[in-house]
C-alpha positions as CSV (number, residue, x, y, z in Angstrom):
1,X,17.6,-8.4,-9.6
2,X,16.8,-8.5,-6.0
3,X,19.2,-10.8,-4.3
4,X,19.5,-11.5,-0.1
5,X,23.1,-11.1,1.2
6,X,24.5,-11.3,4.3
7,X,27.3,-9.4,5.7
8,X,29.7,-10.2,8.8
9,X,30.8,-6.8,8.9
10,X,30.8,-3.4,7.5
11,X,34.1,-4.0,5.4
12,X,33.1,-7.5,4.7
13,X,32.2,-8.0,1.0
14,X,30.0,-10.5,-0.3
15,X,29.0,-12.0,-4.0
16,X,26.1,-13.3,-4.8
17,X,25.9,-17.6,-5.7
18,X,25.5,-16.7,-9.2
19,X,28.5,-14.3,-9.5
20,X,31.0,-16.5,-7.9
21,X,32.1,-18.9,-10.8
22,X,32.7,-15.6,-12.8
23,X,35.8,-14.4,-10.7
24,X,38.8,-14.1,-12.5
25,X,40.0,-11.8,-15.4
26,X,39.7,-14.3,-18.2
27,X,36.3,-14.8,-17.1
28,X,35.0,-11.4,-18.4
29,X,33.1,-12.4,-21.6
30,X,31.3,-15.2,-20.0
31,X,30.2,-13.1,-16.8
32,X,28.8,-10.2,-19.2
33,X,26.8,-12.4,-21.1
34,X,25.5,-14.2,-18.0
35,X,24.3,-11.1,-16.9
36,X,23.0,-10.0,-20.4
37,X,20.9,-13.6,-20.3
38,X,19.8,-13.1,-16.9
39,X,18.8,-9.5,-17.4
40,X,17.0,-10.4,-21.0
41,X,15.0,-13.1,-19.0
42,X,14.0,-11.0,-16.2
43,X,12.6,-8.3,-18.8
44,X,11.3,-10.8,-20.4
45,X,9.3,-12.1,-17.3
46,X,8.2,-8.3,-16.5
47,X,6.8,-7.7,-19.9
48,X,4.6,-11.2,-19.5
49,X,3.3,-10.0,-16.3
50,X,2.7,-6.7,-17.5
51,X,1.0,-8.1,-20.2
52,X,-1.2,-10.7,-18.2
53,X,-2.1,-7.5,-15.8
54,X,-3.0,-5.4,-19.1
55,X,-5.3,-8.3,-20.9
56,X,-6.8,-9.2,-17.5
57,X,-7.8,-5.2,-16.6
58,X,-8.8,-5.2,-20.1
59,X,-11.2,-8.3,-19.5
60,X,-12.7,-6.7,-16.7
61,X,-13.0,-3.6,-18.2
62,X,-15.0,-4.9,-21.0
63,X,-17.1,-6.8,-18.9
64,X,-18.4,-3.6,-16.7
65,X,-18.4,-1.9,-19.7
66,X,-21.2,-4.4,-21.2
67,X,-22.9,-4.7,-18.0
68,X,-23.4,-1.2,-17.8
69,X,-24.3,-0.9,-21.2
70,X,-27.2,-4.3,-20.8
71,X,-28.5,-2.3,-17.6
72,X,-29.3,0.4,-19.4
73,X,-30.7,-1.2,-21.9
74,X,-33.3,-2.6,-19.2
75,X,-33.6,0.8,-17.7
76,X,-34.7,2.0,-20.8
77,X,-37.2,-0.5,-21.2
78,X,-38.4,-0.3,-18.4
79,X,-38.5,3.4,-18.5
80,X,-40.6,2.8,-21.9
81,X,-42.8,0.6,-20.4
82,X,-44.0,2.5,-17.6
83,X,-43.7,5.5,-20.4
84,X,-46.4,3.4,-22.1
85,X,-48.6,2.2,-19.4
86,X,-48.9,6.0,-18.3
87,X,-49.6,7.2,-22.0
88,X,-53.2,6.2,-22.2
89,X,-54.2,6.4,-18.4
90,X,-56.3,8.7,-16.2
91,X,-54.6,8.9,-13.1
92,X,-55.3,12.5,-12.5
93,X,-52.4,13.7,-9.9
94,X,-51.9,10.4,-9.4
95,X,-50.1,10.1,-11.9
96,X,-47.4,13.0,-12.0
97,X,-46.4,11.7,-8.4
98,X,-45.7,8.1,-10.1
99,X,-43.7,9.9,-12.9
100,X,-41.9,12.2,-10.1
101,X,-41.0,9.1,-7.5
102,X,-39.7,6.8,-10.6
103,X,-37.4,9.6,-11.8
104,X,-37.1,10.3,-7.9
105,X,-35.4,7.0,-7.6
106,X,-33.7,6.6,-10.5
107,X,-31.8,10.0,-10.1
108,X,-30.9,8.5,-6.8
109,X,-29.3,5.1,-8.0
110,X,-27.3,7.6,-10.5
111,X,-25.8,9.3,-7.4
112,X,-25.5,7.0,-5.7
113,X,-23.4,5.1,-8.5
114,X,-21.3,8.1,-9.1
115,X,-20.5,8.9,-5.6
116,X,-19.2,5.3,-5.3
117,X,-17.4,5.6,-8.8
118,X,-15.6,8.8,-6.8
119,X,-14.8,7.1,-3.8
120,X,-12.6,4.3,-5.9
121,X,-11.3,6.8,-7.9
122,X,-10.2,8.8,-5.2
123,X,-8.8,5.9,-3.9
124,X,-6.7,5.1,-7.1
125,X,-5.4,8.9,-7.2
126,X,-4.2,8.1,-3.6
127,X,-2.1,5.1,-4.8
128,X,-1.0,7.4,-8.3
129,X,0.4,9.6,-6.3
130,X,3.0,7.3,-4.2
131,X,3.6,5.2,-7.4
132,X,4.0,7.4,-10.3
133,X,6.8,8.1,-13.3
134,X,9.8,9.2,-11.3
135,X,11.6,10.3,-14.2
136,X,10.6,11.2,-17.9
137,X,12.3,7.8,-19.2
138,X,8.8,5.7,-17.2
139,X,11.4,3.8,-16.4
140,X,11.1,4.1,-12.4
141,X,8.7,4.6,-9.9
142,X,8.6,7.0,-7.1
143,X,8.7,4.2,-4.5
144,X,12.3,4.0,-5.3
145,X,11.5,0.4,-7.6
146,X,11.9,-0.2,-11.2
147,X,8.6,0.5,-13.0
148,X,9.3,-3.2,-14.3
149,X,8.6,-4.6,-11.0
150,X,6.7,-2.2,-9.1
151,X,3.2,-3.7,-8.4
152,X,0.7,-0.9,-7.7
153,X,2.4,1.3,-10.5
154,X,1.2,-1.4,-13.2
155,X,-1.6,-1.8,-11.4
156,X,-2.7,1.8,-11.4
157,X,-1.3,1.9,-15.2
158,X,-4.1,1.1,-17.6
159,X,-6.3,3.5,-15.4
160,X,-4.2,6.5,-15.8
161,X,-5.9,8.2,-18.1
162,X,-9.5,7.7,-16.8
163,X,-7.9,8.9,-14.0
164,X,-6.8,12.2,-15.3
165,X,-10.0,13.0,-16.9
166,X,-11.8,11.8,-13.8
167,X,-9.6,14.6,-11.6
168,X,-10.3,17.2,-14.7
169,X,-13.8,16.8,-14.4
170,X,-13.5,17.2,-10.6
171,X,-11.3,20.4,-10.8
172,X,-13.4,21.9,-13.0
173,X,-16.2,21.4,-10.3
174,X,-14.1,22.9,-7.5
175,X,-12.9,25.6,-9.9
176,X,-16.5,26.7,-10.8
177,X,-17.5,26.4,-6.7
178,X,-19.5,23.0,-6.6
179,X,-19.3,20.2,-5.0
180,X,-16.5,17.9,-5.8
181,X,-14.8,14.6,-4.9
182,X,-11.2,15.0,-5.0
183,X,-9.8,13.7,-1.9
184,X,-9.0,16.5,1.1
185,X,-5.2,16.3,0.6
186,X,-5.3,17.0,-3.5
187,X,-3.4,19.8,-3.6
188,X,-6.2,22.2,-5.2
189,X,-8.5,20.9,-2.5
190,X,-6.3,21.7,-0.2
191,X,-5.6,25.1,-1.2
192,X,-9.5,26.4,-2.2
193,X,-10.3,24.7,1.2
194,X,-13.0,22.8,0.3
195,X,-14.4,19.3,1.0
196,X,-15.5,16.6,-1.4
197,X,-19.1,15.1,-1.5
């Protein structure tokens, strides 16, 4: 529980508000389940906001994932409709430069889409790395706070495992000698040298 106290001087000791009425031997009993309360309540608040921040990424994740999923569905149509309009058509060479600068551009969205996919990735690996399982218990963070209370560690969480396949993917890339987008300071990167796209 993080608590403000002020001290006079270095030897000076102070007690928090809520500790005070528990001084006193015979007060034993009461203060440990004061602090058992207070402690079960402050978990418990955690775990709501863990959960909130799990069914909201959730949310949002489900609603990219069915936007993608309806844009594709128009590209496809679309892609069948042109498909169709070309099928019974004598363009001559017309045509196969049509065919070329639609697939042209469409290659190009796909880049572009991934290369901005990489960028918040790589971003995301940035923050996983400051706020990441100190210990094997996932019970702290490496920014020195409980993993109960530690903001960017839940909020990096639910993406943890995209992530690692995400950096897989990209390793494999540097390992075979193409180009890549893990971030200049990964440590591979680093150490093969090589710049991300």
């Amino acid at each position: 529980m993080v608590q403000p106290f002020r001290f006079a001087s270095p030897t000076d000791q102070v007690v928090c508000a809520f500790c005070t009425r528990h001084f006193g031997g015979d007060k034993a009993e009461k203060r440990d389940a004061d602090h058992v309360a207070m402690w079960s309540e402050l978990y418990g608040e955690a775990v709501e906001e863990h959960g909130r921040f799990v069914a909201e990424a959730t949310a949002a994740r489900r609603a990219a994932d069915a936007e993608i999923a309806e844009l594709r569905a128009r590209v496809a149509e679309l892609s069948g409709s042109i498909a169709d309009s070309f099928e019974g058509s004598d363009l001559g060479g017309a045509r196969g430069l049509v065919e070329t600068e639609v697939i042209r551009r469409a290659e190009r969205k796909i880049e572009l889409s991934q290369r901005l996919n990489d960028r918040i990735m790589a971003a995301l690996w940035r923050i996983e790395c400051l706020h990441r399982d100190a210990d094997t218990t996932g019970t702290s963070c490496t920014c020195g706070k409980s993993t109960a209370v530690c903001a960017e560690w839940k909020a990096v969480e639910p993406q943890r495992r995209a992530l690692r396949d995400w950096e897989a993917r990209n390793l494999a890339l540097l390992r075979g000698g193409d180009r890549h987008a893990l971030p200049e300071e990964h440590p591979d990167a680093r150490r093969a040298g090589t710049s991300s796209r």
